[in-house]
C-alpha positions as CSV (number, residue, x, y, z in Angstrom):
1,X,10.0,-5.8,-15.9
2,X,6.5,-7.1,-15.5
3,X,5.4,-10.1,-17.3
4,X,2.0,-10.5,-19.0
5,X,0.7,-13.1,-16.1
6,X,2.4,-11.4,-13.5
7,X,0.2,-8.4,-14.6
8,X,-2.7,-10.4,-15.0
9,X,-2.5,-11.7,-11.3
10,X,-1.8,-8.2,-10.1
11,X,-4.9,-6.8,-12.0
12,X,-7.1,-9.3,-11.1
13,X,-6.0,-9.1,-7.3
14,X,-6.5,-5.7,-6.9
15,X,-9.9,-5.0,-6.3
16,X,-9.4,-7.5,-3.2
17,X,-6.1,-5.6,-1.7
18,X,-8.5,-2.5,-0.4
19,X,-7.3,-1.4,2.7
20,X,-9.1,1.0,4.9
21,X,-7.3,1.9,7.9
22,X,-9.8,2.6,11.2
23,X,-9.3,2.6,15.0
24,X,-12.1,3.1,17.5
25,X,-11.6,3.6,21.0
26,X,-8.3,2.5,21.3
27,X,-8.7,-0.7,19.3
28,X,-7.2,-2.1,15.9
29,X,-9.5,-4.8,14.9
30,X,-8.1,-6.4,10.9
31,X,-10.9,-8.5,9.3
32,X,-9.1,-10.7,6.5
33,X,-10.1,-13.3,4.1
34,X,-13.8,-12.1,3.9
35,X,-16.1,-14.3,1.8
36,X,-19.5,-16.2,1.3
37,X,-20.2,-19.2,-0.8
38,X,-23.6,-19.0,-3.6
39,X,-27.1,-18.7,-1.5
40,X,-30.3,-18.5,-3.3
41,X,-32.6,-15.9,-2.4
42,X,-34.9,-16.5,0.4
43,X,-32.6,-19.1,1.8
44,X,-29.5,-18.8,4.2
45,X,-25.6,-17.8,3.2
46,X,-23.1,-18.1,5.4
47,X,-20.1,-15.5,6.0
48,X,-16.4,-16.1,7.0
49,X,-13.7,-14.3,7.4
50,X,-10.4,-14.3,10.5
51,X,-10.7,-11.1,13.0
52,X,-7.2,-10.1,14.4
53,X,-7.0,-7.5,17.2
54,X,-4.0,-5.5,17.2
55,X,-4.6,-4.1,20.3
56,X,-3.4,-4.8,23.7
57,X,-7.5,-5.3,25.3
58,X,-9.0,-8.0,24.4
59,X,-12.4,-7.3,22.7
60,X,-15.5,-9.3,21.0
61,X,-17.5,-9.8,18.0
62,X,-21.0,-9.2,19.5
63,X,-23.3,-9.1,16.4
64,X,-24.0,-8.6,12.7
65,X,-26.0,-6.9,9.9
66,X,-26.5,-6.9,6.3
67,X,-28.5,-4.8,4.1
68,X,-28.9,-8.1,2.2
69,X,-30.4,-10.6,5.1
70,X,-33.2,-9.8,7.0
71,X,-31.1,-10.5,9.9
72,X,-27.2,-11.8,10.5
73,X,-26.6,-14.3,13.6
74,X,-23.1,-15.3,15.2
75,X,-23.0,-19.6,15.0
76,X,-20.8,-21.5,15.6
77,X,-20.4,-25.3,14.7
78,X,-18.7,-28.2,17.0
79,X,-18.8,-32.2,16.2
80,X,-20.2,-33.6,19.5
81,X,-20.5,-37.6,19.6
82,X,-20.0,-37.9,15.9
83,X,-22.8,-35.3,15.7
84,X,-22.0,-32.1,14.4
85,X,-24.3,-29.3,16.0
86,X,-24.3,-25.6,15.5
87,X,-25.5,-23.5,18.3
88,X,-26.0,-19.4,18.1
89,X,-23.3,-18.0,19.9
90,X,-24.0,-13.8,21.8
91,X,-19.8,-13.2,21.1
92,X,-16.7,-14.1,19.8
93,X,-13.7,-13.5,22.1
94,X,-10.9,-11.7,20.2
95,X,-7.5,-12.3,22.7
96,X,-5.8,-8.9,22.6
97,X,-2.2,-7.9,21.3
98,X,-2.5,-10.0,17.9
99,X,-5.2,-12.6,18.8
100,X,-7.4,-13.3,16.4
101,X,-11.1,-15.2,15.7
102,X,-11.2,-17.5,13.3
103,X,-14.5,-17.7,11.3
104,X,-14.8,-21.0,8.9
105,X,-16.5,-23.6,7.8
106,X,-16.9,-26.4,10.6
107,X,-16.6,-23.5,13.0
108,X,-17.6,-20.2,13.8
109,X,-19.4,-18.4,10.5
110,X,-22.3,-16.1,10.1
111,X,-26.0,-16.8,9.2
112,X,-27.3,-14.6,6.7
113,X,-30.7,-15.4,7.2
114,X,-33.6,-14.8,5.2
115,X,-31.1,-13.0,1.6
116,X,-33.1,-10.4,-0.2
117,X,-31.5,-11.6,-3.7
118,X,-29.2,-14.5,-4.4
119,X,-25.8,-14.5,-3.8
120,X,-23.4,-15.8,-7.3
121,X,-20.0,-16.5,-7.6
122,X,-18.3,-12.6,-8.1
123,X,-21.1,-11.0,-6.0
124,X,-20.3,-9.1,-2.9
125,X,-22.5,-9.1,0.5
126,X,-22.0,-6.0,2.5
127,X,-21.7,-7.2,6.7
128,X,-21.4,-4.5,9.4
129,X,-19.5,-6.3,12.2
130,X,-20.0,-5.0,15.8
131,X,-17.8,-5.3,18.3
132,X,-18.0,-5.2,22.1
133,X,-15.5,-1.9,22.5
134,X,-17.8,0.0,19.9
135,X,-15.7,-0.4,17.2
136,X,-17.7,-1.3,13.6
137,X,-16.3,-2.9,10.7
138,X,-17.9,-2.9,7.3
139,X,-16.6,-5.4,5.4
140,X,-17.5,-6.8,2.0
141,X,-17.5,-10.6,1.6
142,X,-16.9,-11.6,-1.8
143,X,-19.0,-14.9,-3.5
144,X,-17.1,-17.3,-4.7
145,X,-17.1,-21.0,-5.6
146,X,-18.1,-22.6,-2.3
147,X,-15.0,-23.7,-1.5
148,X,-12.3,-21.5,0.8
149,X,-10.3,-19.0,-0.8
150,X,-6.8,-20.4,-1.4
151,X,-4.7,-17.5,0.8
152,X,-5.7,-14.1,2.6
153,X,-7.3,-11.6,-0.2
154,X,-9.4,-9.0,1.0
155,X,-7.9,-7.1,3.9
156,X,-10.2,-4.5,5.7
157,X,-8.8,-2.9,8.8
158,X,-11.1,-1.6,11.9
């Protein structure tokens, strides 16, 4: 038997449990843990999200849209000499049989650059993710707090 806040967990979870299975050319690219923090419009979000290839080729995230940024770019963010520095990056390696790319904060991320609306807690940003094999990958990150989601939610496979 279910209890009432097992329930509760299960219903409120379940819009973020989607899965969409989808191969292209061989690969099986799983983008997990997809999510934004709040942006107002006209400004910059951010996008994160961990990229493992289930494959046995390696592959690469080589770019990024939105219907919701006037353009998407790959970053990435390093501390160098106490200075932390973020520099555009052209791809993401993604090691082959179960590698993965790990985009957070402090690290790599996407720029949503120029948002059409604002982006609140509950809101989802639609991200196309290409990849260097010519797979795509729509995935939905979903707005929350600002702060990292506490464990792998939404699951979108590629």
């Amino acid at each position: 038997m279910i209890t009432k806040l097992a329930f509760a967990a299960l219903v409120a979870a379940a819009p973020l449990a989607v899965a969409a299975p989808a191969a292209a050319q061989g690969h099986m690219l799983t983008v997990t843990n997809a999510w934004s923090r709040p942006a107002a419009a006209g400004t910059t979000g951010a996008g994160f999200f961990t990229i493992t290839n289930g494959a046995k080729a390696a592959d690469a995230l080589v770019g990024a849209q939105s219907p919701l940024a006037q353009k998407v770019e790959i970053h990435r963010s390093s501390l160098e000499g106490g200075v932390m520095r973020m520099s555009r990056q052209a791809r993401v390696p993604i090691p082959g049989a179960g590698g993965r790319a790990t985009f957070a904060p402090g690290g790599y991320h996407l720029m949503l650059i120029g948002l059409k609306k604002a982006l609140a807690p509950g809101d989802s940003v639609p991200v196309t993710l290409s990849f260097a094999s010519g797979a795509r990958a729509k995935v939905d990150l979903k707005v929350g707090t600002g702060l990292a989601p506490a464990a792998d939610s939404a699951h979108h496979h590629h």
